[in-house]
C-alpha positions as CSV (number, residue, x, y, z in Angstrom):
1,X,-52.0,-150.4,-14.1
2,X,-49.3,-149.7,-16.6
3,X,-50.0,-145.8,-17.0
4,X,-50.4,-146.2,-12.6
5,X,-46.8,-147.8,-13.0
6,X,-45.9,-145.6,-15.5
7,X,-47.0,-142.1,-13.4
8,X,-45.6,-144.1,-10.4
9,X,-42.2,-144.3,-12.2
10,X,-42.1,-140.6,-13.1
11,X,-42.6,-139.5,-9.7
12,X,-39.6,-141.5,-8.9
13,X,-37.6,-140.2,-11.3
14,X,-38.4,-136.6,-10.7
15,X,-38.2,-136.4,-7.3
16,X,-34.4,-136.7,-7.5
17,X,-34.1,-134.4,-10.4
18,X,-35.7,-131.7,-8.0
19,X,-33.5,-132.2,-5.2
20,X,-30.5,-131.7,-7.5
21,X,-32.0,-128.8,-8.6
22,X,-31.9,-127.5,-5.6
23,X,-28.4,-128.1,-4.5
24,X,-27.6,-126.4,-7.5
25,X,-29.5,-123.1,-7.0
26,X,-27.9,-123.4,-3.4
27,X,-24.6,-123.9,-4.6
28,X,-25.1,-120.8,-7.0
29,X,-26.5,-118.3,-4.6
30,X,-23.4,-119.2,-2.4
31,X,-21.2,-118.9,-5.3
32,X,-22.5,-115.7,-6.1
33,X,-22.5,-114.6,-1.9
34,X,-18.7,-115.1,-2.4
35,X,-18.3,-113.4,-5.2
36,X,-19.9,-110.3,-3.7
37,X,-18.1,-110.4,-0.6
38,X,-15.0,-110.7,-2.2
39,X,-15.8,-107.5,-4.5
40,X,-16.3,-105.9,-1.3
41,X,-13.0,-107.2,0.6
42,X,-11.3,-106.1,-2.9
43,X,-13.0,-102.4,-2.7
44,X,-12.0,-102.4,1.2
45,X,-8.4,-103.3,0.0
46,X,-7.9,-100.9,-2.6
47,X,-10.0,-97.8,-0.7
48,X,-6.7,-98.3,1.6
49,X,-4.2,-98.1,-0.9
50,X,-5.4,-95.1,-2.3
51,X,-5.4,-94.2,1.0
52,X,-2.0,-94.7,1.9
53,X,-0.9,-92.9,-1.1
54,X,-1.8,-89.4,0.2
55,X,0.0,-89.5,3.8
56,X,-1.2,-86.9,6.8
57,X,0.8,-83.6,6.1
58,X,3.4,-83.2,8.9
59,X,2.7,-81.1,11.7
60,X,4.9,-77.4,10.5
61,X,6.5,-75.8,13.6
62,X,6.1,-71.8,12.6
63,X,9.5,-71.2,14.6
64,X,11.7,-74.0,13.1
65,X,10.4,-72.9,9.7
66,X,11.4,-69.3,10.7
67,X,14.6,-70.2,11.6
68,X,15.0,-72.1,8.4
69,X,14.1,-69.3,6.0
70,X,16.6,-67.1,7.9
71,X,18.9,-69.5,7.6
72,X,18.9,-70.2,3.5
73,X,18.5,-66.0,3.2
74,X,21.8,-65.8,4.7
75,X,23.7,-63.4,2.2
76,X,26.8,-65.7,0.5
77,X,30.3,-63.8,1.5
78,X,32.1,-63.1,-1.3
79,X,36.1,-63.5,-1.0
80,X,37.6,-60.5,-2.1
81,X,41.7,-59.6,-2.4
82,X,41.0,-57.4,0.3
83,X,40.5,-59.7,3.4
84,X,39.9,-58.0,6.8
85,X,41.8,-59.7,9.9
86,X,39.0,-60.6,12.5
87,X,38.5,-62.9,15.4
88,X,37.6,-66.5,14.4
89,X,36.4,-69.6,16.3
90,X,36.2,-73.4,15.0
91,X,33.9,-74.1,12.2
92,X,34.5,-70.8,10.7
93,X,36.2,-69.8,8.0
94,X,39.3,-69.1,9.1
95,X,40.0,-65.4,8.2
96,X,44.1,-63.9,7.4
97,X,46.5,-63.9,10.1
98,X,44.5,-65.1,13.1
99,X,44.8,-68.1,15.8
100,X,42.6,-70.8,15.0
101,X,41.8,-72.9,19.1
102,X,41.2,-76.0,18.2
103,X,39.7,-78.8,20.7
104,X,41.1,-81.6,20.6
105,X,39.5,-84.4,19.5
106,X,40.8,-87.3,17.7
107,X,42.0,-86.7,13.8
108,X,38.9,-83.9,14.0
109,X,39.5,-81.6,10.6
110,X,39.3,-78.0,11.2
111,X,37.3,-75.9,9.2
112,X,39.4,-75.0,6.1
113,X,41.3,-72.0,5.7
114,X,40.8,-68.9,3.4
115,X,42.6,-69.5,0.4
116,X,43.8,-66.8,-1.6
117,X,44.4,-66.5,-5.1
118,X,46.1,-64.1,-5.0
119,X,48.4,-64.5,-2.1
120,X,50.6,-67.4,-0.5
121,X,49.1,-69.3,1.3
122,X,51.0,-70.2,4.9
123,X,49.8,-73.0,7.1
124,X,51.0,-72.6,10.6
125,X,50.4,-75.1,13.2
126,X,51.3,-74.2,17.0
127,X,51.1,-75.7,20.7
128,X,48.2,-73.6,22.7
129,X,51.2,-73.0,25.6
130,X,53.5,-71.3,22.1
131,X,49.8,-69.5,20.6
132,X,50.2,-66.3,21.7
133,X,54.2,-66.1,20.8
134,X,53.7,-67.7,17.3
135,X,50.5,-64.5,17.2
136,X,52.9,-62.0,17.6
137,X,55.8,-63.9,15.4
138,X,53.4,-64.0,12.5
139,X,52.0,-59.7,12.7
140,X,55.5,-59.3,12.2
141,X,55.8,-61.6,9.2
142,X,52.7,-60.6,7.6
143,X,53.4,-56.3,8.4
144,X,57.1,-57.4,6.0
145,X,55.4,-59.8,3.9
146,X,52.1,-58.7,2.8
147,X,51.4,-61.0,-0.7
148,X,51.6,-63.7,2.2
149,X,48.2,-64.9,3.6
150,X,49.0,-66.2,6.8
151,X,46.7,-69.3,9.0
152,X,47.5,-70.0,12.3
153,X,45.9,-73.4,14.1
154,X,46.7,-74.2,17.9
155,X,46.6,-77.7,18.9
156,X,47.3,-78.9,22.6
157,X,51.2,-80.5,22.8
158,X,49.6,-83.3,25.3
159,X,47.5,-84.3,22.5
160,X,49.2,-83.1,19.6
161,X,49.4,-86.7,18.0
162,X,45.4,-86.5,18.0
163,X,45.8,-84.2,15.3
164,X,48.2,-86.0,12.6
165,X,46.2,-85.5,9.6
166,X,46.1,-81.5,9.9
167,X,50.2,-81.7,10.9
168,X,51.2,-83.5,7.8
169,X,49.1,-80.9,5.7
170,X,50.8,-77.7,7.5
171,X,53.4,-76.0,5.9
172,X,55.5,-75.6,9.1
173,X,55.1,-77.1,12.9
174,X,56.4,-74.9,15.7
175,X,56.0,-74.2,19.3
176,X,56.6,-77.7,20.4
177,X,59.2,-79.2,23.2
178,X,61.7,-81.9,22.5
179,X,59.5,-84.7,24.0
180,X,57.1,-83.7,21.3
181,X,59.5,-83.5,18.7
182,X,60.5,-87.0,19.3
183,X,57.2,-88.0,19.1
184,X,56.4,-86.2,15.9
185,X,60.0,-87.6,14.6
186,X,59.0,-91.0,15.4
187,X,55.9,-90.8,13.8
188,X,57.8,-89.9,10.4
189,X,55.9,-86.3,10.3
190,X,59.2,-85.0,10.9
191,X,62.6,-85.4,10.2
192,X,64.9,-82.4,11.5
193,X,64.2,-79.6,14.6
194,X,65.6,-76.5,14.8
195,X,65.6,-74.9,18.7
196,X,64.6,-71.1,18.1
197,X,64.2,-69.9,21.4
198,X,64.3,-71.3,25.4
199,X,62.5,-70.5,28.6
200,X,62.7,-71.1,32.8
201,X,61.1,-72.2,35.9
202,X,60.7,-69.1,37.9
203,X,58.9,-68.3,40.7
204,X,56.2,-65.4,40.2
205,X,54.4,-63.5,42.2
206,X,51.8,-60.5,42.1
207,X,54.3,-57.3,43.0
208,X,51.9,-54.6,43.0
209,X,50.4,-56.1,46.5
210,X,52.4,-55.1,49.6
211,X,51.0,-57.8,51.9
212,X,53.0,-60.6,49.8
213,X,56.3,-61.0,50.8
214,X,59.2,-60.6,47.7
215,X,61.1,-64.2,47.9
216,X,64.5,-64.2,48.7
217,X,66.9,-66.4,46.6
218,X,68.8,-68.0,49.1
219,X,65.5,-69.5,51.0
220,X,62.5,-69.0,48.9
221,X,61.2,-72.3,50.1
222,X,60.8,-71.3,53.4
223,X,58.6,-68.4,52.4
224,X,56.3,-70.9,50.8
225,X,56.6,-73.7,53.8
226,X,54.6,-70.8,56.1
227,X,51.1,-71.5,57.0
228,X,48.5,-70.0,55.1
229,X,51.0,-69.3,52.1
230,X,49.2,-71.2,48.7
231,X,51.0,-72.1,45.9
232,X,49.4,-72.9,41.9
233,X,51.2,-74.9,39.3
234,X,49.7,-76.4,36.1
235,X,47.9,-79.5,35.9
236,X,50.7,-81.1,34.4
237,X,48.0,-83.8,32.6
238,X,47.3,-80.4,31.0
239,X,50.2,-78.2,30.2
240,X,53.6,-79.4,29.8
241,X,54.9,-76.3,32.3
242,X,53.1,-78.0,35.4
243,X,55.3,-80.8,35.4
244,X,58.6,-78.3,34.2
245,X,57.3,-77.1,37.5
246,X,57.3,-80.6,39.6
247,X,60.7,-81.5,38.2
248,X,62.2,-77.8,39.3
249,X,60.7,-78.7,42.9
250,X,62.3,-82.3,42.7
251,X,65.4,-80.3,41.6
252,X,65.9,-77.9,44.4
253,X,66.0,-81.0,47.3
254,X,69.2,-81.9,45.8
255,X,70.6,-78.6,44.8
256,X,70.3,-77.1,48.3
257,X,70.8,-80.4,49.9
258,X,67.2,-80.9,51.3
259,X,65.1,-83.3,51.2
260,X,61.6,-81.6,52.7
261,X,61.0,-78.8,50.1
262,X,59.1,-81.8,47.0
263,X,57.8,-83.4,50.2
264,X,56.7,-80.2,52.1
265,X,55.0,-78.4,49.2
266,X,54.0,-81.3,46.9
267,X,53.8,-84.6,48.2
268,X,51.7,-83.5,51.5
269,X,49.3,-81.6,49.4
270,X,48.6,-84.0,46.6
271,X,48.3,-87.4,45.4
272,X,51.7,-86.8,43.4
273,X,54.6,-89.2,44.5
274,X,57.6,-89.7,43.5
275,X,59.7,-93.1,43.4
276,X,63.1,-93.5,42.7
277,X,64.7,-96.6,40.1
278,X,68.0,-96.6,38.6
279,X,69.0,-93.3,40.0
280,X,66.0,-91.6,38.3
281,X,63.5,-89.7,40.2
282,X,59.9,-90.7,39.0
283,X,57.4,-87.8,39.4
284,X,53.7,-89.8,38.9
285,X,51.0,-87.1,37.7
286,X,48.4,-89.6,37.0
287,X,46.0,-88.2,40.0
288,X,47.5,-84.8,39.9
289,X,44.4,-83.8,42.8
290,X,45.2,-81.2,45.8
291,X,44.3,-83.1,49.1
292,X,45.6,-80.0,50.9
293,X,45.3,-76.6,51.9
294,X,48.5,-75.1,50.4
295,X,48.4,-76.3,46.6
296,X,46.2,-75.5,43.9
297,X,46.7,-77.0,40.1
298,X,45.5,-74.6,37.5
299,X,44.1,-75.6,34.3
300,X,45.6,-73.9,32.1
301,X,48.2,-70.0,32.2
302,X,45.5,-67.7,32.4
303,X,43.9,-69.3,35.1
304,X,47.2,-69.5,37.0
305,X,48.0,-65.5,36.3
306,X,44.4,-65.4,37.8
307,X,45.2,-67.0,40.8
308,X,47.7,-65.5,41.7
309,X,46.1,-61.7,40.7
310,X,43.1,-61.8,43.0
311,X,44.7,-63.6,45.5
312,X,43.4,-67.2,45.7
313,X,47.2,-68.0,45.8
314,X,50.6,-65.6,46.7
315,X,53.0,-67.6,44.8
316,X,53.2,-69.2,41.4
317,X,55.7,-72.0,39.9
318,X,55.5,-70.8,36.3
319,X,57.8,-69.9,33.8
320,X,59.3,-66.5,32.9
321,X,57.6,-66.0,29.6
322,X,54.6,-66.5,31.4
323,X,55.5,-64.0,34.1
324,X,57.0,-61.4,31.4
325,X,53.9,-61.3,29.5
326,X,51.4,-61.2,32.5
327,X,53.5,-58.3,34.7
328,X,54.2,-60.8,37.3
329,X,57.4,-60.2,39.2
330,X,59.7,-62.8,39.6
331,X,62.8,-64.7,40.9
332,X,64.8,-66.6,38.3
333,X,66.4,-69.8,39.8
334,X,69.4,-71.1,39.4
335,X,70.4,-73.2,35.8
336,X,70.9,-76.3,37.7
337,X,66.8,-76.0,38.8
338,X,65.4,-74.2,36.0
339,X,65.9,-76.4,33.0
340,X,66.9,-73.5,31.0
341,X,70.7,-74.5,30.3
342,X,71.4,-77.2,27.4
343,X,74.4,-78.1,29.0
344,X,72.8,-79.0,32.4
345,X,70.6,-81.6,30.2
346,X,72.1,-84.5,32.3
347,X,71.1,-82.9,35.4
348,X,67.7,-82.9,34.1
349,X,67.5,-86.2,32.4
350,X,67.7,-87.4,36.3
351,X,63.9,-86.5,36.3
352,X,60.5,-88.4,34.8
353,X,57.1,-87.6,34.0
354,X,54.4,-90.6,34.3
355,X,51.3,-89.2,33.0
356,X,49.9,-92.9,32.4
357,X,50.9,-96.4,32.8
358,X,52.9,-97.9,30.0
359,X,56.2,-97.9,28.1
360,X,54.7,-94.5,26.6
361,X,53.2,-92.8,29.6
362,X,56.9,-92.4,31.0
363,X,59.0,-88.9,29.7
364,X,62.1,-88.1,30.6
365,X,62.4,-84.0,31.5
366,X,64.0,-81.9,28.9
367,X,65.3,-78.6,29.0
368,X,62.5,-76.2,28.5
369,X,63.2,-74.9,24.3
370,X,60.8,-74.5,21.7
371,X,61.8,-76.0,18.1
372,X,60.0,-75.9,14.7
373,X,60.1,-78.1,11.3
374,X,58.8,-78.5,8.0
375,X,56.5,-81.8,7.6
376,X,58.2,-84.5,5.9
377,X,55.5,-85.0,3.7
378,X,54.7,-81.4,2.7
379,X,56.6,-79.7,0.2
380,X,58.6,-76.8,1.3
381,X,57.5,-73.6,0.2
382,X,59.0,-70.4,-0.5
383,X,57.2,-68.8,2.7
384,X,57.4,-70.8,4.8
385,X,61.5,-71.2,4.6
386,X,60.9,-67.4,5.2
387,X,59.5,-67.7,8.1
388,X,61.5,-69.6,9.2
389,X,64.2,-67.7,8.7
390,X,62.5,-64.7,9.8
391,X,62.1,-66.3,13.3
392,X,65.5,-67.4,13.4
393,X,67.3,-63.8,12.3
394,X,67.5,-60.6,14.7
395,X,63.9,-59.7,14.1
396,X,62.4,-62.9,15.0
397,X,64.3,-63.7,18.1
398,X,64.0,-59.9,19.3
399,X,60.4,-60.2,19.6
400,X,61.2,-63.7,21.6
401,X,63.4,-62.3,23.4
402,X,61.0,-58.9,24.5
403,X,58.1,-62.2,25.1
404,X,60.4,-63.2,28.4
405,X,61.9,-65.7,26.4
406,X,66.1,-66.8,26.2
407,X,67.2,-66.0,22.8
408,X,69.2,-69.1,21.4
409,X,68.9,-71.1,18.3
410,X,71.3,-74.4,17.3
411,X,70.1,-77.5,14.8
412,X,69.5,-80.7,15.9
């Protein structure tokens, strides 16, 4: 009974001893199921790192490689003393004693110009509408002063405050109208103008055609009031000349005692009015649009020249530089009209431009002269107080003067 009791008691006891056993081989096979999966995940993991470490090669376009290769093989030009005079174009190195256009674009730096060392260096900045006078200023300079490397940069006057930066690092400003000069004055890039030369409305025409009709001084306006008779003028939101042109118009009511000749030709044919405050005459160019058939604006001289040429219009209201240089033939008006005469400034000051609303969209007209100056923050150099005297003496103004251009000079 006792050994029965005794084997009965064992059995007892081992039957939970087996059942723990078994958990615990259960509990390590899953133990060691984790462990292999996780040594899997972990090879998965790291397979993909490697992986990522050797990136797909990019996709090589055979003509964008081309075009690079020619690009670095581009032989390096080498300045020499000896630099040719050649055409240029923005974002080129400027070469010696050529005319730089440039865009305008707010405070946009021009490519840099050739810099000689072995030359002096002259920084010229011009209006595009003074571009080709300041061109033929500067040959002349250069042919009597050849250790001077001459730059020229054009900039448009409507904007020319776009362009600070590059007029502060000039060496002299010139080409520009008085409006302008006020404006670069009260800006503190200048301090003191000097008037080198003057111009005038006139009317121009194409002289080598026999079908248009030679104006006659006493009625001109009468020629142009005839049907089928078009007149072009500048955009005056453009070139300053378009509204010189607009203001000679205005002008000509009251100096032949008329009031149809700014409404006939103008004021009918556009969206340009005029208002009158404070015995000023208000000329608003804002929407300078033709709604007519007898106006057209041009956008800028050459087109105007081209107008008139192949015929698209018989008469232009231009000025006589313009006309000189072209071959256009034309009548001069008379001082009181076209704001050529210093002493007839009053007469003029009785006409403004509005090119945009504001304090600063309103300009009194000016008569039509062309000043330079030296930037206030730019030291003077020895060339450039030679060109501007060479501008100023008998050679300067006699190539101004052969340009169609009144030869006259005072300080202001």
């Amino acid at each position: 009974m006792i050994k029965y009791g005794a084997f009965s008691l064992f059995r007892v006891s081992l039957a939970p001893n087996l059942a723990r056993k078994k958990v615990i081989t259960m509990k390590n096979e899953m133990t060691y199921g984790i462990f292999l999966l996780c040594i899997v995940l972990l090879m998965l993991f790291f397979s993909g790192c490697v992986s990522n470490n050797n990136p797909a090669q990019p996709v090589v376009n055979p003509v964008e490689t081309l075009a690079t290769v020619s690009a670095l093989a581009t032989p390096v030009q080498v300045l020499s003393t000896e630099i040719p005079t050649a055409n240029v174009t923005v974002n080129a190195t400027v070469p010696v004693n050529a005319i730089v256009p440039l865009n305008v674009t707010p405070e946009i730096t021009p490519a840099a110009p050739v810099v000689s060392i072995d030359k002096k260096n002259l920084l010229i900045v011009t209006t595009d509408s003074f571009a080709g006078t300041v061109d033929e200023l500067q040959k002349a300079f250069a042919a009597q002063n050849p250790d001077v490397l001459v730059t020229v940069i054009t900039v448009p006057e409507r904007k020319i405050l776009d362009n600070i930066t590059l007029l502060k690092k000039s060496d002299i400003i010139i080409g520009f109208e008085p409006n302008t000069g006020s404006k670069l004055t009260g800006e503190n890039i200048i301090n003191k103008t000097d008037i080198i030369t003057g111009d005038s409305v006139v009317l121009a025409w194409d002289g080598t055609k026999n079908s248009v009709e030679p104006l006659n001084a006493n009625d001109w306006y009468y020629s142009l009031f005839k049907k089928g008779v078009k007149l072009v003028i500048l955009n005056p939101q453009n070139d300053q000349l378009g509204a010189e042109a607009l203001s000679a118009v205005h002008l000509s009511d009251r100096y032949y005692g008329l009031s149809q000749i700014f409404p006939t030709l103008i004021g009918r044919e556009s969206q340009i009015l005029k208002t009158m405050s404070a015995n000023i005459y208000t000329i608003n160019v804002t929407f300078p649009f033709s709604t007519g058939t007898k106006l057209i604006f041009a956008s800028s001289r050459p087109d105007a020249v081209a107008f008139i040429k192949n015929g698209s219009a018989r008469y232009g209201i231009l000025s006589r530089s313009v006309a000189e240089q072209n071959g256009l033939t034309y009548l001069s008006l008379p001082p009181e009209i076209d704001l050529s005469n210093l002493s007839l400034a009053k007469i003029y000051n009785t006409v403004a431009i509005r090119y945009f609303a504001g304090t600063k969209g309103k300009e009194t007209v000016q008569p039509m002269e062309y000043e330079f100056s030296f930037p206030v923050e730019h030291e003077i150099t020895e060339q450039a107080t030679n060109f501007g005297n060479f501008v100023m003496a008998e050679n300067g103004q006699g190539i101004l003067k052969s340009l169609g251009y009144n030869s006259t000079s005072s300080s202001t």
